[in-house]
PyMOL commands that place a pseudoatom at each C-alpha (Angstrom):
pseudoatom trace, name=CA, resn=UNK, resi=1, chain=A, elem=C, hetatm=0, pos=[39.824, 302.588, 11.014]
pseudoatom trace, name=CA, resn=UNK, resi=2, chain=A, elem=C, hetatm=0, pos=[39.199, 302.850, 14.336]
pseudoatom trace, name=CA, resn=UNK, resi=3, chain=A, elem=C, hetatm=0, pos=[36.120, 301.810, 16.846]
pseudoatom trace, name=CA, resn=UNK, resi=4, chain=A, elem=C, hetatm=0, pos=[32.734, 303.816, 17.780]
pseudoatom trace, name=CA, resn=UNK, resi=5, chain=A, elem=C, hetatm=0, pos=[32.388, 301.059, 20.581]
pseudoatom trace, name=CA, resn=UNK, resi=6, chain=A, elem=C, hetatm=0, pos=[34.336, 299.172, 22.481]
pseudoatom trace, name=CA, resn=UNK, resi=7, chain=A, elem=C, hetatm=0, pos=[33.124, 295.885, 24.364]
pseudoatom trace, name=CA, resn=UNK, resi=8, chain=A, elem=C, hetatm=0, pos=[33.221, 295.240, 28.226]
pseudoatom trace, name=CA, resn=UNK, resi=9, chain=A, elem=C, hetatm=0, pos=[33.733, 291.746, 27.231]
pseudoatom trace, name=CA, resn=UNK, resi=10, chain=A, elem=C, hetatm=0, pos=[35.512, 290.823, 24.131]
pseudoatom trace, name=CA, resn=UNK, resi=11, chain=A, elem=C, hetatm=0, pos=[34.447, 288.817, 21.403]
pseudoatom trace, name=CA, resn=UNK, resi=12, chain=A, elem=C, hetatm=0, pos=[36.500, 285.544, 20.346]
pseudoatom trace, name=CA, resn=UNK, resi=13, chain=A, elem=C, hetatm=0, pos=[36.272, 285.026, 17.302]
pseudoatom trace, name=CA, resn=UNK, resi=14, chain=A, elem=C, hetatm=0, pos=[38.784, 282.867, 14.555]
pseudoatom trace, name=CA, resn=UNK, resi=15, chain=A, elem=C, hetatm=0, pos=[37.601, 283.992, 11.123]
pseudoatom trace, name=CA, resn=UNK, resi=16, chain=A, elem=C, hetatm=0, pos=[36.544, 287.524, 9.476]
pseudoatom trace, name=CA, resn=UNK, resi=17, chain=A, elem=C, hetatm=0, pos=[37.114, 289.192, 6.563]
pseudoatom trace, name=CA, resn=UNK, resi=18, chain=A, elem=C, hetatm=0, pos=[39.170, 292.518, 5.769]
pseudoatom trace, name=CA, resn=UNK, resi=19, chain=A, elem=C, hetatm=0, pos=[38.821, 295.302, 2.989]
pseudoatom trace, name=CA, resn=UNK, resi=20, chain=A, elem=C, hetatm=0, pos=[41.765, 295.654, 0.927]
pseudoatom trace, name=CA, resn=UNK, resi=21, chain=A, elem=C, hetatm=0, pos=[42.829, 297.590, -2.169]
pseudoatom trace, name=CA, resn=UNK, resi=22, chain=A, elem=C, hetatm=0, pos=[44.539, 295.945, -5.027]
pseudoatom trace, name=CA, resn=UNK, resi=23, chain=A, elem=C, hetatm=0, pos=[47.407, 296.766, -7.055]
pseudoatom trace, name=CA, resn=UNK, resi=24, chain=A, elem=C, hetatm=0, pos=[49.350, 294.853, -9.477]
pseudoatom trace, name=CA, resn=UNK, resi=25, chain=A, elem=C, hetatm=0, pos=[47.488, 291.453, -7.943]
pseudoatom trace, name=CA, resn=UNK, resi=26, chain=A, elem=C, hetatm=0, pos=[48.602, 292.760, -4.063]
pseudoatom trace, name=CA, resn=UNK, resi=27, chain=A, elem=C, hetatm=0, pos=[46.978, 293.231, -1.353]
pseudoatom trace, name=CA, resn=UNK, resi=28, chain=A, elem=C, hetatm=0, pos=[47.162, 296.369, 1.011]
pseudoatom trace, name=CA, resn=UNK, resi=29, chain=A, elem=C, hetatm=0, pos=[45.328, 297.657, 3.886]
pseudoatom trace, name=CA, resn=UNK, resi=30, chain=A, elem=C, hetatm=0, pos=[43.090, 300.544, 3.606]
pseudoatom trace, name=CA, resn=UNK, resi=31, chain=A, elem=C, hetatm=0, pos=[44.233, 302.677, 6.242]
pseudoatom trace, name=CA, resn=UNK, resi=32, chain=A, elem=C, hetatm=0, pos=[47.818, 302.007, 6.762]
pseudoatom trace, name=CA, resn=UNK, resi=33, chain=A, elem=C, hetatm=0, pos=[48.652, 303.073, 3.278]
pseudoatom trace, name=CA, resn=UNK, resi=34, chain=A, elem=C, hetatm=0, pos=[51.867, 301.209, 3.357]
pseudoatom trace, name=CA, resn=UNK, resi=35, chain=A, elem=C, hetatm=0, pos=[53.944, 299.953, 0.560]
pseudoatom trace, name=CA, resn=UNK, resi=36, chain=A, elem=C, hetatm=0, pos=[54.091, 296.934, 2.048]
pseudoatom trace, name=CA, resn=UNK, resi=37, chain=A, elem=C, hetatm=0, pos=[51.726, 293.924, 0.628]
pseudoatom trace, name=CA, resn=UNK, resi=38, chain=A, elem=C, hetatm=0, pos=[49.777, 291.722, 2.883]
pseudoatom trace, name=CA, resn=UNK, resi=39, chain=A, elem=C, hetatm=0, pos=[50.505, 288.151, 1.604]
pseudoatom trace, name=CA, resn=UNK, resi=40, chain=A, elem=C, hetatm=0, pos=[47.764, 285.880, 1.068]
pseudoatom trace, name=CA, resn=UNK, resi=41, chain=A, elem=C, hetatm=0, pos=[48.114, 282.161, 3.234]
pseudoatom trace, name=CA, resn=UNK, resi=42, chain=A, elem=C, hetatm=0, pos=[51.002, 283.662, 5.832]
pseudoatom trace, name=CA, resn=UNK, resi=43, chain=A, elem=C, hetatm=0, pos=[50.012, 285.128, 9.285]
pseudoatom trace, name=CA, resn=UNK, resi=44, chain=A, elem=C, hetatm=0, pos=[50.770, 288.733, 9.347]
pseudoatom trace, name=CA, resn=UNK, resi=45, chain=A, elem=C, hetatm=0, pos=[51.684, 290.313, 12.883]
pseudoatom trace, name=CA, resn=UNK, resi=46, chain=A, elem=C, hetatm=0, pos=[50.333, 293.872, 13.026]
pseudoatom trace, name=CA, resn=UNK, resi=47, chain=A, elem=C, hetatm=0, pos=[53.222, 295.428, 14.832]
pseudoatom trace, name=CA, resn=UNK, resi=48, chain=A, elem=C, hetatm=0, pos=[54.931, 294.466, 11.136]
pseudoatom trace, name=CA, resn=UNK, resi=49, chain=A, elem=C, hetatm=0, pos=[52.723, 296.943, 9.730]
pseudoatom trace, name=CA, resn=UNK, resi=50, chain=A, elem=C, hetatm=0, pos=[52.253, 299.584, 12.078]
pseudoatom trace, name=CA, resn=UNK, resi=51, chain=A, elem=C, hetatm=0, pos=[52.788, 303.284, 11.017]
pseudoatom trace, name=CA, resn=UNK, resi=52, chain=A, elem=C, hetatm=0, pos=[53.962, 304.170, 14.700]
pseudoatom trace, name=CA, resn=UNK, resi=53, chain=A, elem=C, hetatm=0, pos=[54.500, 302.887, 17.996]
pseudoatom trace, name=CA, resn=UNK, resi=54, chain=A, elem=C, hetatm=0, pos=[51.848, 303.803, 19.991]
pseudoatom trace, name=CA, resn=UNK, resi=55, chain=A, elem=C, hetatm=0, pos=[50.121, 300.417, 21.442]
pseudoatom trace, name=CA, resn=UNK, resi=56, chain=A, elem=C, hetatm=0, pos=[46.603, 301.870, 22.253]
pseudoatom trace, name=CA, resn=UNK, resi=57, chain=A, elem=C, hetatm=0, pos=[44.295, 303.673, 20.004]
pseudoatom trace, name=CA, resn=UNK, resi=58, chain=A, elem=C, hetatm=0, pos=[41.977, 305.816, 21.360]
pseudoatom trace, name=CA, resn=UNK, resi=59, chain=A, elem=C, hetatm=0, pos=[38.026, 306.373, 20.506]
pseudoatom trace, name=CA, resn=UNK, resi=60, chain=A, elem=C, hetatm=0, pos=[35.913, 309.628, 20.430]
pseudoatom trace, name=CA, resn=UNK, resi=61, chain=A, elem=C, hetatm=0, pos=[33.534, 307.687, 22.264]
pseudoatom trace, name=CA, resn=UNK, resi=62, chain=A, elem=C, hetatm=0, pos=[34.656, 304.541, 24.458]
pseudoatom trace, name=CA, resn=UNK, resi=63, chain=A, elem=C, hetatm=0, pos=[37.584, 304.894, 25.814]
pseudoatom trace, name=CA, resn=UNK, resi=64, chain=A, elem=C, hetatm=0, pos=[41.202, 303.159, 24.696]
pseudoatom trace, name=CA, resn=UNK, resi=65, chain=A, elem=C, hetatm=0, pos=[41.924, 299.338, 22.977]
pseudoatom trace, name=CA, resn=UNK, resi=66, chain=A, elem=C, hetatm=0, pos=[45.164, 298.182, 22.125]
pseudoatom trace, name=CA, resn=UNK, resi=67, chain=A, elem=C, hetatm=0, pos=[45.998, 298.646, 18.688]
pseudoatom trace, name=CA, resn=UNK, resi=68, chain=A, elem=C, hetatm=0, pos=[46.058, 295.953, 15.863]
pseudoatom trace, name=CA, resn=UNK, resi=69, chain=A, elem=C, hetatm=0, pos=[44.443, 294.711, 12.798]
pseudoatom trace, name=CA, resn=UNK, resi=70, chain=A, elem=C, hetatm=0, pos=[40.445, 295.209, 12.162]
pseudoatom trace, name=CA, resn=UNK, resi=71, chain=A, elem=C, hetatm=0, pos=[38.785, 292.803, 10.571]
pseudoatom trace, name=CA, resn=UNK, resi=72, chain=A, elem=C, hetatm=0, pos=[34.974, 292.469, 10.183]
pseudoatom trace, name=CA, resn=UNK, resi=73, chain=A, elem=C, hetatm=0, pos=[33.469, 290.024, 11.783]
pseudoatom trace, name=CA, resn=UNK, resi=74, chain=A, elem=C, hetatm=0, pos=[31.048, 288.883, 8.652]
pseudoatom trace, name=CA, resn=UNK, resi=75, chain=A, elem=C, hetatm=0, pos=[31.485, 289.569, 4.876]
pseudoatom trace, name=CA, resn=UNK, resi=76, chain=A, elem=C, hetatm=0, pos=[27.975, 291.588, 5.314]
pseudoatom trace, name=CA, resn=UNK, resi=77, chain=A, elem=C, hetatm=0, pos=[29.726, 293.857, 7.919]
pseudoatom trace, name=CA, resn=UNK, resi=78, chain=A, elem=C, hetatm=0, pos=[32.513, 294.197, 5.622]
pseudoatom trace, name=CA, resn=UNK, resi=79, chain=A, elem=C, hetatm=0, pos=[30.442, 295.623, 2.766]
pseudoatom trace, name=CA, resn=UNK, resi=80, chain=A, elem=C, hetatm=0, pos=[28.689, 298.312, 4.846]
pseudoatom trace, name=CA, resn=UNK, resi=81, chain=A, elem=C, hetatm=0, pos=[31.921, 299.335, 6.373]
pseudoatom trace, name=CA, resn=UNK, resi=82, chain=A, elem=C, hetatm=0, pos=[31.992, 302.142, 4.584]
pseudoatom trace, name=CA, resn=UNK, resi=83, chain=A, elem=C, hetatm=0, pos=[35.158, 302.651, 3.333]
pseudoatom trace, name=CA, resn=UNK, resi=84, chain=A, elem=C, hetatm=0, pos=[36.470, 302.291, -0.693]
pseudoatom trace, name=CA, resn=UNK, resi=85, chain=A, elem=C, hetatm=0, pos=[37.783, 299.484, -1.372]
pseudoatom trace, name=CA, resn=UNK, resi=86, chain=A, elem=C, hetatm=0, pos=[38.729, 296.891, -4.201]
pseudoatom trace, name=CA, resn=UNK, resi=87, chain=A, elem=C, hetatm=0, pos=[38.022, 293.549, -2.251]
pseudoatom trace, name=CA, resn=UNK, resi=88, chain=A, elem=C, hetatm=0, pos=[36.513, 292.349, 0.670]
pseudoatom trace, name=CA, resn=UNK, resi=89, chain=A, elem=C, hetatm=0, pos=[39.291, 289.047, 2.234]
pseudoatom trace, name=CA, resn=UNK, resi=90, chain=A, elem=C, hetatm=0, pos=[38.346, 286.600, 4.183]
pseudoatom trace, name=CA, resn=UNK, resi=91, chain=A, elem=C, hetatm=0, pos=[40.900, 286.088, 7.208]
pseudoatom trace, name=CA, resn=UNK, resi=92, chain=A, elem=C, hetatm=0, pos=[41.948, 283.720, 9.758]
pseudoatom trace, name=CA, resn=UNK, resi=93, chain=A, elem=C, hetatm=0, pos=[42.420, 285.651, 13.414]
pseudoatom trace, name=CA, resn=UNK, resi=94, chain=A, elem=C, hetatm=0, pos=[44.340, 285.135, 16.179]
pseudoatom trace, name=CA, resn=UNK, resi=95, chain=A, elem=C, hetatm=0, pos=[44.860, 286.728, 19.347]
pseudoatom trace, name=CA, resn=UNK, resi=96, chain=A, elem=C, hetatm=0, pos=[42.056, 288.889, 19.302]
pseudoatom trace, name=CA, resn=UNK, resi=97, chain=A, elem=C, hetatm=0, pos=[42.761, 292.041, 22.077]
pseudoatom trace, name=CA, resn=UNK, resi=98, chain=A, elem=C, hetatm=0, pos=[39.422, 293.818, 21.516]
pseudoatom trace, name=CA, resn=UNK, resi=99, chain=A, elem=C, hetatm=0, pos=[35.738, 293.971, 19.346]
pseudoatom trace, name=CA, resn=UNK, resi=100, chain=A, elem=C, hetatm=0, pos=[33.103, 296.426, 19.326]
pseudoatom trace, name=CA, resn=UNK, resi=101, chain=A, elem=C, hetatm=0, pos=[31.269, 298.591, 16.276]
pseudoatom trace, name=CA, resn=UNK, resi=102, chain=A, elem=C, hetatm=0, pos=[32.619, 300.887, 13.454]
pseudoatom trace, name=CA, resn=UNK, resi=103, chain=A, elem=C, hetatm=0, pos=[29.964, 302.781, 12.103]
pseudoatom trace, name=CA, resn=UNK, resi=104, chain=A, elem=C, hetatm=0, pos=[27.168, 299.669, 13.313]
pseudoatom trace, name=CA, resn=UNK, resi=105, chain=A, elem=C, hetatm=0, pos=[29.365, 296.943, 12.222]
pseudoatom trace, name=CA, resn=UNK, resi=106, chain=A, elem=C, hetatm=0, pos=[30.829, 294.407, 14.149]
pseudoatom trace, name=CA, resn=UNK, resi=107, chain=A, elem=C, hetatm=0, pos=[34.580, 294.284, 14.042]
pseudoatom trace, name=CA, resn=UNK, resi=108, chain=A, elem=C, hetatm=0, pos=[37.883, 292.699, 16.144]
pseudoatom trace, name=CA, resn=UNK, resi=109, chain=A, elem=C, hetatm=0, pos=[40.747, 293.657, 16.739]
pseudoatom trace, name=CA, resn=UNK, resi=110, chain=A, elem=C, hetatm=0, pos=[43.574, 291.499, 16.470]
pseudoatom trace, name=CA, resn=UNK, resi=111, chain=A, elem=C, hetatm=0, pos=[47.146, 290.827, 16.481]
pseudoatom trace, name=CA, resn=UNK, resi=112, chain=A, elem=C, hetatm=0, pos=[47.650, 288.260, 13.631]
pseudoatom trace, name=CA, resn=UNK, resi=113, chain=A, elem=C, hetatm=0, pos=[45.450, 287.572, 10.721]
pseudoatom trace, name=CA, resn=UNK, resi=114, chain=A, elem=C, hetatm=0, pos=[45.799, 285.294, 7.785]
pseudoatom trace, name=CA, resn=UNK, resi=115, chain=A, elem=C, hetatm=0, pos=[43.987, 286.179, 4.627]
pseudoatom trace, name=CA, resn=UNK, resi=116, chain=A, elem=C, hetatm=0, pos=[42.800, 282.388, 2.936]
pseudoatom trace, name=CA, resn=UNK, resi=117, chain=A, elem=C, hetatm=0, pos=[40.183, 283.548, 0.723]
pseudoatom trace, name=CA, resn=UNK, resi=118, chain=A, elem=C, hetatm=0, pos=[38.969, 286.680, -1.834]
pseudoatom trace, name=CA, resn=UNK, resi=119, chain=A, elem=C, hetatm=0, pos=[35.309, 287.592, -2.178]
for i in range(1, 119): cmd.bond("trace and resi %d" % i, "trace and resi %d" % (i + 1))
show_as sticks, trace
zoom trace
């Protein structure tokens, strides 16, 4: 997942919401295809989960942001996103480095993100 559009001025937001697949009860991230599960009511630091080291990540159209979770920033966003997916997670965020679209929906960019709810 990456971003169409970057912001000049980023958004701050504290909640969002995530799509996940589900296996066994677990939940995993849809583009980092790791093994690893994402564990519901702990804050989960991105570079945890990271498939390389790079820190930036950069667009076809806007430039570089530094790299770290997405998360959309309503449930609505997070059913248009696009993607396949089992279930949409809503998440606490913190230390947001970057917002903008993905495919017309609004989404952050985080560091740490704590899922607290399914919908």
């Amino acid at each position: 997942m990456c971003l169409d559009t970057v912001d000049k001025e980023v958004r701050q937001v504290k909640d969002g919401y995530k799509v996940v697949h589900l296996t066994d009860g677990d939940f995993f991230t849809i583009c980092y295809r790791t093994e690893k599960p994402l564990p519901a009511g702990e804050w989960l630091d991105e570079a945890d989960y990271a498939r390389d080291e790079n820190d930036l990540i950069t667009t076809f159209s806007s430039g570089v942001y530094p790299r770290g979770w997405h998360s959309y920033i309503t449930k609505e966003d997070a059913g248009n996103s696009g993607f396949h997916f089992d279930a949409i997670v809503k998440v606490k965020i913190k230390e947001v480095l970057a917002s903008g679209t993905q495919w017309g929906n609004g989404v952050v960019v985080s560091r740490f993100i704590k899922i607290v709810e399914v919908k």
